[in-house]
DOTI-383563 format. One record per residue: residue in one letter; x, y, z of N, C-alpha, C, O, CB in turn. Coordinates in pm, whole numbers, plus 32768, in hexadecimal, padded with zeros to 4 digits. Glycine has a CB too. Example, Ala and Ser with C-alpha at 12.3 -4.5 7.8 and 13.67 -1.06 7.14 Angstrom:
2
a85277DC7830C84CE7E3E830C85287EB6830C85907EB4834E846B7E418389 s85057F1F82C485577F9682CA850A80038313853D8072832485807FC4823C 
! end
This chain:
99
x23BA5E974D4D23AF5E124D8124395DD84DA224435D824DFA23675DB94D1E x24B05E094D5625005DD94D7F25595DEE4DFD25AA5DA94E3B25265DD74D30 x250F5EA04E0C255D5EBB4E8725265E504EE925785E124F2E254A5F584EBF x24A45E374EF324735DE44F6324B45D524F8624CE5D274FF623E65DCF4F48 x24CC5D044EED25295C984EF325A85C974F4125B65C464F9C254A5C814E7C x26095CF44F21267E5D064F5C26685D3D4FEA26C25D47503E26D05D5C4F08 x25FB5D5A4FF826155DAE509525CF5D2F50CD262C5CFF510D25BB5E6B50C1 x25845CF350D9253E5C63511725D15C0050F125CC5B9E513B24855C2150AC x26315BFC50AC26A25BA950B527225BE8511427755BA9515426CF5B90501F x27135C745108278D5CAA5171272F5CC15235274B5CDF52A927D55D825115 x26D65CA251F426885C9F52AB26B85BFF52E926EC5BDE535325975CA552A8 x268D5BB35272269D5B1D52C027375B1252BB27605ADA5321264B5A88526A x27995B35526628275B0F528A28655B5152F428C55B215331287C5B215222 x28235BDD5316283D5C1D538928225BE4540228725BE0546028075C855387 x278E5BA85402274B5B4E545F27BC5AD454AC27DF5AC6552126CE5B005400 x27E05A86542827FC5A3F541528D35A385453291359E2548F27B15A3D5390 x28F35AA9542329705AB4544629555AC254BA298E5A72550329C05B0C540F x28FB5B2654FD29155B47558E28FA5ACF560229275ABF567428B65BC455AF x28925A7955A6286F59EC560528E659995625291C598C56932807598255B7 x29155949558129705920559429E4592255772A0C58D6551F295F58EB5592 x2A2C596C55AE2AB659AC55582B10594855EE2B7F596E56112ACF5AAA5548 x2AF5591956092B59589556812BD9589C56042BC3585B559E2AF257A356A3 x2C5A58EA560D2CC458BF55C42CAC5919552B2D02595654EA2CC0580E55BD x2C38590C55142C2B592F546B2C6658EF54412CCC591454072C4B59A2542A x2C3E5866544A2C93583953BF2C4E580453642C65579F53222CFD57D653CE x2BE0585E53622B97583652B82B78589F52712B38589952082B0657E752B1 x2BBD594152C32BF759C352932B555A1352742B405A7052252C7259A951F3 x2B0A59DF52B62A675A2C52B02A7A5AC552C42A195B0E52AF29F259F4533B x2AF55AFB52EC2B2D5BAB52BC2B165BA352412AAC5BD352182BD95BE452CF x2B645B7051F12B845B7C51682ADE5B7F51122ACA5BBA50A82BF45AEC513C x2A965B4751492A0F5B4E50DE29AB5B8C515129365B67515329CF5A985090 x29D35BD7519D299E5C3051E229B55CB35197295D5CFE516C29CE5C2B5266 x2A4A5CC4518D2A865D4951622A4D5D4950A22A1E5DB050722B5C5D445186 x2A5A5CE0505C2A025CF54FF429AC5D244FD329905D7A4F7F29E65CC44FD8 x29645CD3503728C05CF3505F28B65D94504828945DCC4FE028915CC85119 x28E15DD550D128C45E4A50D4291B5EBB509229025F3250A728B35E585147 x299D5E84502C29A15EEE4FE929665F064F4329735F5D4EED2A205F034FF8 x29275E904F4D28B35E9D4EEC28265EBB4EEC27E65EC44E8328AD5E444EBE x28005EC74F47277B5EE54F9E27AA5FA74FC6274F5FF94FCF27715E565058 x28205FC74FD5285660404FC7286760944F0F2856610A4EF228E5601E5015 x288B60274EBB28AA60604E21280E60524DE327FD60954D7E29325FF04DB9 x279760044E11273860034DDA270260954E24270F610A4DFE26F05F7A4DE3 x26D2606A4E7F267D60FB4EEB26A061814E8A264661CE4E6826E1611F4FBC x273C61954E5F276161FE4E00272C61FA4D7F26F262564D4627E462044DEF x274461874D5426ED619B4CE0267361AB4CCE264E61E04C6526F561544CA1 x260C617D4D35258B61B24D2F258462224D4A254E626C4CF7253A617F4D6F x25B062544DB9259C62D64DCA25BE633D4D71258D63AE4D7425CA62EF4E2A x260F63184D252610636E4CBC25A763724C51257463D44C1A267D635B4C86 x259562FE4C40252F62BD4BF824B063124BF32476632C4B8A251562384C35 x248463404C8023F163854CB7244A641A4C7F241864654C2B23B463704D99 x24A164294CA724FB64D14C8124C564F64C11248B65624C0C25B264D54C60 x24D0648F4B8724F264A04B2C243664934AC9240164D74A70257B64384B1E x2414642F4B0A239B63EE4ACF232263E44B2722BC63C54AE923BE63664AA4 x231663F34B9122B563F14BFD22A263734C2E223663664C67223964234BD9 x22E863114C2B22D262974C3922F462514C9E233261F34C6C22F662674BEA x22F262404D2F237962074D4023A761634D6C2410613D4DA023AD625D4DA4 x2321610F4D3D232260784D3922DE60454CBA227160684C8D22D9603B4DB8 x233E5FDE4C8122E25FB44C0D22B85F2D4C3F22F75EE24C8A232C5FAE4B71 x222F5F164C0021DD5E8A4C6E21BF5E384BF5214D5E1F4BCD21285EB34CE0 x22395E0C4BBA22275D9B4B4222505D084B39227F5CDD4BA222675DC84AD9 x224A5CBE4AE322705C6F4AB823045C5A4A9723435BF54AB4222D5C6C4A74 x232F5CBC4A5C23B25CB94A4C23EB5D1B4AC4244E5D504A9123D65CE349B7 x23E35D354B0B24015D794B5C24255D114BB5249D5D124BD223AB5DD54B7A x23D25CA74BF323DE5C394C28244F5BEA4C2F249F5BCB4C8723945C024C01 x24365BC54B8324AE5B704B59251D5B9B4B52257A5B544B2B24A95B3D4AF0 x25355C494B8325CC5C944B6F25F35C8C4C00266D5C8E4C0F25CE5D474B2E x25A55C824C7D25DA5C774CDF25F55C1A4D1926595C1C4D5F25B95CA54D12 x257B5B6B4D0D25FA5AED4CE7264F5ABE4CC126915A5C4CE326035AB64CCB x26575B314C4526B55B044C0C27515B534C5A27BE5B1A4C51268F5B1E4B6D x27425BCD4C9A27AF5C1F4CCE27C05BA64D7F28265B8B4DBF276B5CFA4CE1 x27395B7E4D96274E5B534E2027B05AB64DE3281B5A9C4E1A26985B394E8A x278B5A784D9627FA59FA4D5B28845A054D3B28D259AA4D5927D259C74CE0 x28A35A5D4D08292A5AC24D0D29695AC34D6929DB5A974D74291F5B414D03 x29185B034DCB296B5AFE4E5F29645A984E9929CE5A874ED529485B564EC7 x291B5A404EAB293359AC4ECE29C559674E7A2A1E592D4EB9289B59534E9B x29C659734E1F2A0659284DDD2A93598D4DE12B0059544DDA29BA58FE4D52 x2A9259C34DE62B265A154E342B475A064E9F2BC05A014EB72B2D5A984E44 x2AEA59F94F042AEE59CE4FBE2B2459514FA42B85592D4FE82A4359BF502C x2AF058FE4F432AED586F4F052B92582B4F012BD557E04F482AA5587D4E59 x2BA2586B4E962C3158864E872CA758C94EB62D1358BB4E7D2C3458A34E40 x2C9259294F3C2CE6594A4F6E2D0758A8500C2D68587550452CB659F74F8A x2C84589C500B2C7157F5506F2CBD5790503B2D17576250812BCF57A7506E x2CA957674FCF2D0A57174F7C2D7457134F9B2DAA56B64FD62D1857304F0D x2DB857A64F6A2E7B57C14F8C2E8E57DB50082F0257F750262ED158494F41 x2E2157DD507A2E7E57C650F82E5C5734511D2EBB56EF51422E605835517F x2E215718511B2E005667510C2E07566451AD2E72563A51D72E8F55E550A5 x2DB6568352002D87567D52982DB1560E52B52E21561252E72CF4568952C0 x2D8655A752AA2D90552652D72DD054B052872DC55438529F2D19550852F2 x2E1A54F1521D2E7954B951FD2E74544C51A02EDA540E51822EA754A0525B x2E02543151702DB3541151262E0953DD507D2E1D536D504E2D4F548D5130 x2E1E543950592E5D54504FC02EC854384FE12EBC53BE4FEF2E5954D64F6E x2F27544C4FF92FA0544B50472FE353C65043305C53BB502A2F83547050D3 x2F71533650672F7452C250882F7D528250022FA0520C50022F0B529F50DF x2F5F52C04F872F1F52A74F242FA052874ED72FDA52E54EA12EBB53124EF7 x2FD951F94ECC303951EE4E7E306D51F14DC2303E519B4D77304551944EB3 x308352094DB5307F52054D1530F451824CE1316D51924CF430B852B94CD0 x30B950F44C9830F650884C9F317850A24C1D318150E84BB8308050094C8E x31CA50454C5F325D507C4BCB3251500B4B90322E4FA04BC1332D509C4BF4 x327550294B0A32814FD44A9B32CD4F7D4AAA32E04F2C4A4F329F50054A35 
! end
């Protein structure tokens, strides 16, 4: 289940970079390239998975919650790499008052 999570999140950032990448400056590469090199390290692990055990999708509950939880990860890294370039300058403006 989780491969399916991450690969339905590296389709739409792919989607998504290729629509609107005008400039990139909200770096939709960066949680593109996540996307799919985790949608690349899972695919391996299942497949080994079936190698090893005959298995090669688990359709659970926690299975679920491991690939929201991997797809939030990468948000929140895309998240934070947005932050420190601060596109629009945003933070930047953000004065810190002196004593």
């Amino acid at each position: 289940m989780w491969l399916l999570v991450m690969l339905f999140l590296a389709i739409f950032s792919t989607a998504a970079w290729y629509m609107w990448s005008r400039g990139d400056e909200y770096r939709m590469d960066v949680l593109a390239l996540i996307s799919w090199g985790t949608v690349i390290m899972v695919f391996a692990d299942h497949l080994m998975g079936y190698i090893e055990e005959g298995e090669f999708m688990e359709m659970s509950l926690d299975a679920l919650v491991l690939g929201l939880t991997m797809a939030a990860t990468a948000l929140l890294i895309w998240l934070a790499v947005l932050l420190i370039r601060d596109p629009k300058g945003k933070i930047r403006k953000i004065t810190v008052p002196r004593a």
